[in-house]
C-alpha positions in Angstrom: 13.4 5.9 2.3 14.4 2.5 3.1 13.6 0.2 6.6 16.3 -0.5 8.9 14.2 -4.1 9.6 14.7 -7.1 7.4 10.8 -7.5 7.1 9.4 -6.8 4.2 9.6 -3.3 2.4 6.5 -1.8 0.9 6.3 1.7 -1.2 6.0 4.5 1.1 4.5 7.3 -1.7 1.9 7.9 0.6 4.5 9.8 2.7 3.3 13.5 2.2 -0.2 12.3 3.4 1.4 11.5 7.0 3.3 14.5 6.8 -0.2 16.2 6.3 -1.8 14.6 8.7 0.4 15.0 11.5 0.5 18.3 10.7 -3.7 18.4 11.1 -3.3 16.3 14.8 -0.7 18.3 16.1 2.5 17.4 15.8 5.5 17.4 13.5 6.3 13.5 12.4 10.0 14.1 11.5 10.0 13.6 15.2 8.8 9.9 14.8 10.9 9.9 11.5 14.0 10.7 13.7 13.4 8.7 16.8 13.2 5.4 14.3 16.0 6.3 12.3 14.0 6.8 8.9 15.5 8.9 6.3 13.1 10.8 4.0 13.6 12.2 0.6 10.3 13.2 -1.1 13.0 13.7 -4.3 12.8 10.0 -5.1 9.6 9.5 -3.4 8.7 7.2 -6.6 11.6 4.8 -4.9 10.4 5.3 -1.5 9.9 2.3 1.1 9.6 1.2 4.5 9.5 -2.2 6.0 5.9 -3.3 7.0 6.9 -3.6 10.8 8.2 -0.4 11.1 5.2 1.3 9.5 3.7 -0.2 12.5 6.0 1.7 14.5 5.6 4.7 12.9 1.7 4.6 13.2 1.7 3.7 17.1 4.0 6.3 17.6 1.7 9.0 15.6 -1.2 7.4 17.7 0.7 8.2 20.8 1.2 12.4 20.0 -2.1 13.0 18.4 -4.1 14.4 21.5 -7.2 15.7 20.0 -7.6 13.6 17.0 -7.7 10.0 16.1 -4.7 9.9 13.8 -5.8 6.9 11.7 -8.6 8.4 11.1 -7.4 11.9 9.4 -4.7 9.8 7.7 -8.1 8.3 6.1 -10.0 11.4 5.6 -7.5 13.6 4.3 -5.9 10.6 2.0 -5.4 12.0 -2.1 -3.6 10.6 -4.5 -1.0 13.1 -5.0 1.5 10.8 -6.3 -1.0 9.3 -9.1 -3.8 11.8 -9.9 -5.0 9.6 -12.6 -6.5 7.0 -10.2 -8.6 9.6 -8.1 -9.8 11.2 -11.7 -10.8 7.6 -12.5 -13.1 6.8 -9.0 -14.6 10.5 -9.0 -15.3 10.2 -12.8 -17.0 6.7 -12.2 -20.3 5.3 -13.7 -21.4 3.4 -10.5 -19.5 2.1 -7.7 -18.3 -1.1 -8.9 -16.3 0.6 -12.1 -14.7 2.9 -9.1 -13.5 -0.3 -6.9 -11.6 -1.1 -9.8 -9.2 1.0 -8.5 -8.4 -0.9 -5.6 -6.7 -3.0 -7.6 -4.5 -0.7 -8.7 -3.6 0.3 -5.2 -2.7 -2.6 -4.2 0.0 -2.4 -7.0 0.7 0.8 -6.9 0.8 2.4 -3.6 0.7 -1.0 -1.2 0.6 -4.3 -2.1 -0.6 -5.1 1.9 -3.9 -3.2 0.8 -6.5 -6.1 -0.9 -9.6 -5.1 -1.2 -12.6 -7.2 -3.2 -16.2 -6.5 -4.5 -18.1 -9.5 -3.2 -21.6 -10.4 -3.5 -24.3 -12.6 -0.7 -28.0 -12.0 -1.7 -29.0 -8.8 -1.1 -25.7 -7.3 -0.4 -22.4 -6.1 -1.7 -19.4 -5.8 0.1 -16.0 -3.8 -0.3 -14.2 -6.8 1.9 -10.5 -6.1 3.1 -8.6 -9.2 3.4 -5.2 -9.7 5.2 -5.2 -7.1 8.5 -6.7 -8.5 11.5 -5.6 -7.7 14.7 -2.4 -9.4 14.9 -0.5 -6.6 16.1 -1.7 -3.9 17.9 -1.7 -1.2 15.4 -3.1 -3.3 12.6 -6.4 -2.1 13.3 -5.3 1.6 12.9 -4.7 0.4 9.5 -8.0 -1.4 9.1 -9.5 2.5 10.1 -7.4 4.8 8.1 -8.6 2.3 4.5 -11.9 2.7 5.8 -12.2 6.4 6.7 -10.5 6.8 3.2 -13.0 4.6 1.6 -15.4 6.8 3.0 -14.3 9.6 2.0 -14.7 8.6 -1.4 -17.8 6.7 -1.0 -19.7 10.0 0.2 -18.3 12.1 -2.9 -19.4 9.4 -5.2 -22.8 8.2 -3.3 -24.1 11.2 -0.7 -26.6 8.9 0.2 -24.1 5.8 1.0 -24.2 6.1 4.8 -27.9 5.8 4.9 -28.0 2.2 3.8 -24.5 1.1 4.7 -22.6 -0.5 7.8 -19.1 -1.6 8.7 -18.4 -4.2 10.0 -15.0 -4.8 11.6 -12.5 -8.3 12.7 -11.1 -6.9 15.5 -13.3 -6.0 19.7 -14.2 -2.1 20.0 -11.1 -0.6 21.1 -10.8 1.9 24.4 -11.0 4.8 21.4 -14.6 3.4 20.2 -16.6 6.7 21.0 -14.9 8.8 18.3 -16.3 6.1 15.8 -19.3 7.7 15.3 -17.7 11.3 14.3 -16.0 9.9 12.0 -17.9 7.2 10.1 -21.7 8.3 10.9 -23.1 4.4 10.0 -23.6 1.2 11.7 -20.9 -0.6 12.9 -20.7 -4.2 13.9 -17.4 -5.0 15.8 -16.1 -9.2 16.4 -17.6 -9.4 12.6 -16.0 -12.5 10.8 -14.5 -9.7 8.1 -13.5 -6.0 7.6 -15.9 -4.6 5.2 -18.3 -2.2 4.2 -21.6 -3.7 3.3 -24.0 -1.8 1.1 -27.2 -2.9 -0.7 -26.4 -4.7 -3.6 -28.2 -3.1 -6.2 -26.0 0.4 -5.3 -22.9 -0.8 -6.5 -24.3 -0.7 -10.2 -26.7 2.6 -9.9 -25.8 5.3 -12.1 -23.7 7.9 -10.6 -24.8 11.7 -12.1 -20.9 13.1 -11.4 -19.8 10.6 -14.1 -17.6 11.6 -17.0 -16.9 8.7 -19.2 -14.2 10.2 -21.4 -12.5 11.3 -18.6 -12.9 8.4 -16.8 -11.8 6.4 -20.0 -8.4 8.2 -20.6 -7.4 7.7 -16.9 -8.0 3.9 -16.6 -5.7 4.1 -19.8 -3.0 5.8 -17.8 -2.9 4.3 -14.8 -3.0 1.1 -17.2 -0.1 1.8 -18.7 1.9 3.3 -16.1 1.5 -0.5 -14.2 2.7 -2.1 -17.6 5.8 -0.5 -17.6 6.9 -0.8 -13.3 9.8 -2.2 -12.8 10.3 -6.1 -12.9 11.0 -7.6 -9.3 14.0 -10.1 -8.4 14.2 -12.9 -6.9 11.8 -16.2 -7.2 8.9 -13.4 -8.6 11.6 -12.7 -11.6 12.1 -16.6 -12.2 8.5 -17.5 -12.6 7.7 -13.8 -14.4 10.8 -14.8 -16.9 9.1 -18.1 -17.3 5.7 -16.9 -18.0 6.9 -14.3 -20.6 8.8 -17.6 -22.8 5.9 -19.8 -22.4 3.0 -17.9 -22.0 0.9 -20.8 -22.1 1.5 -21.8 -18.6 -0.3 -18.3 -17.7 -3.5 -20.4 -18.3 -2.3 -23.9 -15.9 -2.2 -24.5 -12.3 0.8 -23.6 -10.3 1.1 -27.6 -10.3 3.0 -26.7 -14.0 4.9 -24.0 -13.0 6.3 -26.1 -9.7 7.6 -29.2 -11.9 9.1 -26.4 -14.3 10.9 -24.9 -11.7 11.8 -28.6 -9.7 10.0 -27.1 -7.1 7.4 -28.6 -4.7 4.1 -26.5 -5.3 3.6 -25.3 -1.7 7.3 -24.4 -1.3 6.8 -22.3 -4.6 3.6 -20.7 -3.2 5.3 -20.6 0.3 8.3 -18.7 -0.9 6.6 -16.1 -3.1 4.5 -14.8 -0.5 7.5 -14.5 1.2 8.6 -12.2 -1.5 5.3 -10.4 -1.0 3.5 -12.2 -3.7 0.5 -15.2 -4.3 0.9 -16.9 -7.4 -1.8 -16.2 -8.6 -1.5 -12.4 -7.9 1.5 -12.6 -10.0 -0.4 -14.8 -12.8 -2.8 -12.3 -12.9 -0.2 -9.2 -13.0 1.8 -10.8 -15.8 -1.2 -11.2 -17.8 -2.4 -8.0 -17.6 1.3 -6.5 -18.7 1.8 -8.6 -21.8 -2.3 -8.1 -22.7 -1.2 -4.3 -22.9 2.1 -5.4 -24.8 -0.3 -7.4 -27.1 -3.1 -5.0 -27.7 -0.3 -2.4 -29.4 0.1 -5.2 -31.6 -2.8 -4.6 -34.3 -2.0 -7.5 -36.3 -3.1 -9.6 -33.0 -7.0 -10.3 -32.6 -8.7 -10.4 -29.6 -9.6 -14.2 -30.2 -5.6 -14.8 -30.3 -4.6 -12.3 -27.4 -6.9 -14.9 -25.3 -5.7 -17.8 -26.6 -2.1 -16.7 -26.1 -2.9 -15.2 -22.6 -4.3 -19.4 -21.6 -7.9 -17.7 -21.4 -10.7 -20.4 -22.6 -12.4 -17.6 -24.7 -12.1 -14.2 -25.5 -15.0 -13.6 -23.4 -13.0 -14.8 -20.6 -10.3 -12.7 -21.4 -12.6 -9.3 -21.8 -13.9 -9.6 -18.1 -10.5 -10.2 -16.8 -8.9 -7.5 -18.5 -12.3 -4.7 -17.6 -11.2 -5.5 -13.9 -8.2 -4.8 -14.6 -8.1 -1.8 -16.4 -11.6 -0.5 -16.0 -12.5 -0.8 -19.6 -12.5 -3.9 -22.0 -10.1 -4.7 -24.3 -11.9 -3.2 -27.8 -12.1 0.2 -26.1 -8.6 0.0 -24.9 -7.3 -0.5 -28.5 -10.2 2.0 -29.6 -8.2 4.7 -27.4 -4.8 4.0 -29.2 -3.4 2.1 -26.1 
C-alpha cells in the first residue's frame, strides 16, 4: 500500500486491525480504501505504507460511517499484534509495568514511528506520556484515543486494579463525542491538560505482576530484538549519517555538533532535515547503537567493558541501562540466551 500524497509514508501493518474494526462499527472500509484511491495487499503487508495525511483521511472518514460506536475507540480496544506476536507475548508476560512500556519503543520502530511514548517520573507519580499529537488537525485526537483505549486494554490485563488509581489526562478541549468517554475508559479524565498521558501512582509501575512468565518474557524481547537489528537500512540523509556512524563508531558517543562538521553541514539544518526524513538525531543515534550492540554481543571475543567503549558509552554501566530499555533485558542475559 503506498500514499498517493508526498507527505511522509509510515508502515501501515496495522491494516487488518481497521479492517476489523470497521467490521465491529458497521461498515466495510474498502469503501474509504476506494473513495481515497488506496490499494491494499495484505500479501506484502510487511511493505505496507500510507502517507501520514492520508491516514488522517482515512480515520475521519471511518469516524464519519461508524453510527453506533466511536471508531477510534474499538480501533484501540480491539488493537493485537498480529503482525508481531512476540511484542504482545513480551507486555502480557511482564514483571511490572515498566519492563512492559519497553515495548513502546519497539512500536515506535516497528509499527509507527509517529507513536512515542515515555515512562516519566514527578514525585508521587508515573506517567506513560505521548509526545508529538496534539490537536493540530482535526482527527489527531482520534489518534490520541485509539493509543490510549489500546493502552488500556493492556493496562487492565496486566494491572485489573489500574483504573482505580489512574487518570488521563488529555492536550486537546472535550470534544462534542465526550459522553462516550466514560464507556470506554472508566477513570478520570482531565481535558486542556499540558500533555497526553496516563498518570498512575508511581510505585505501580514497579509492583510485581502475578501473570509474569520470565522465560517467556526473556525469549520474546530477544526476538523482537533481533528482528529490529536486521530492518532494512533507510536512504537518504538517515543512510549518510547511519554509514558514518557504522565507520567511526566513536562519534555514536559526541554531539550532533561532530557529526554536522563531518558532514559540512550546519547542525540545525542536519537536525532540520532528518526529521524531515521522519527521524531526530538522536532517535537515530540511539537506533544505530542498539543494531551494532546486537552485532557486537554475537562477537564473544568482545567484553562488555569494550562493547561500551566502542558504542561512546562512559561505562559499561551506562551501556547496560541503555541497552535493558532497549531490549528489555541487559546485555549479560542477552548473550546468556545465545543472542
Amino acid at each position: 500500500m503506498s500514499s498517493l500524497a508526498p507527505e511522509r509514508a509510515i508502515p501501515f501493518v496495522t491494516l487488518p486491525n481497521w479492517v476489523k474494526a470497521a467490521a465491529l462499527c458497521g461498515f466495510n472500509i474498502q469503501s474509504v480504501f476506494d473513495e481515497l484511491g488506496i490499494h491494499t495487499d495484505l500479501l506484502h503487508l510487511e511493505q505496507a505504507t500510507i502517507g501520514s495525511k492520508l491516514l488522517e483521511q482515512v480515520m475521519a472518514r471511518c469516524v464519519a460511517r461508524s453510527r453506533q460506536r466511536h471508531f477510534p475507540f474499538v480501533l484501540g480496544e480491539t488493537f493485537a499484534f498480529e503482525y508481531l506476536p512476540d511484542i504482545e507475548t513480551f507486555i502480557t508476560t511482564s514483571p511490572t509495568l515498566r519492563e512492559a512500556a519497553t515495548a513502546f519503543r519497539w512500536v515506535h520502530e516497528l509499527i509507527n514511528p509517529l507513536i512515542d511514548v515515555r515512562v516519566e517520573e514527578q514525585g508521587e507519580w508515573g506517567r506513560l506520556v505521548l509526545y508529538g499529537a496534539g490537536s493540530a488537525t482535526p482527527a489527531q485526537p482520534y489518534f490520541v484515543e485509539a493509543l490510549f483505549a489500546s493502552v488500556l486494554k493492556f493496562g487492565r490485563l496486566l494491572a485489573p486494579q489500574l483504573e482505580r488509581s489512574a487518570s488521563l489526562h488529555l492536550r486537546y478541549p472535550p470534544p462534542p463525542h465526550v459522553a462516550v468517554y466514560a464507556e470506554c475508559f472508566h477513570l478520570p479524565l482531565h481535558f486542556e491538560a499540558p500533555f497526553n498521558a496516563l498518570q498512575l501512582p508511581r510505585a505501580s509501575l514497579d509492583a510485581p505482576r502475578p501473570g509474569a512468565i520470565p522465560s517467556l518474557h526473556r525469549q520474546a524481547g530477544q526476538r523482537v530484538a533481533q528482528r529490529i537489528a536486521h530492518l532494512p537500512r533507510h536512504s537518504g540523509l538517515i543512510a549518510l549519517v547511519e554509514a558514518q556512524f557504522e565507520q567511526e563508531p566513536h562519534l555514536l558517543g559526541v554531539g550532533i555538533l561532530r557529526m554536522a562538521r563531518r558532514l559540512n553541514m550546519n547542525p540545525r539544518s542536519l537536525q532540520r532535515r532528518l526529521r524531515e526524513e521522519g527521524q531526530a538525531y538522536s532517535e537515530l543515534q540511539d537506533r544505530v547503537r542498539y543494531r551494532l550492540a546486537l552485532r557486537d554481543l554475537d562477537d564473544r571475543a568482545l567484553d562488555l567493558e569494550t562493547i561500551a567503549e566502542r558504542l561512546g558509552f562512559s561505562d559499561r554501566r551506562s551501556f547496560t541501562r541503555a541497552f535493558l530499555r532497549w531490549a528489555g533485558m541487559t546485555p549479560s542475559r542477552y548473550r546468556a540466551q545465545g543472542g
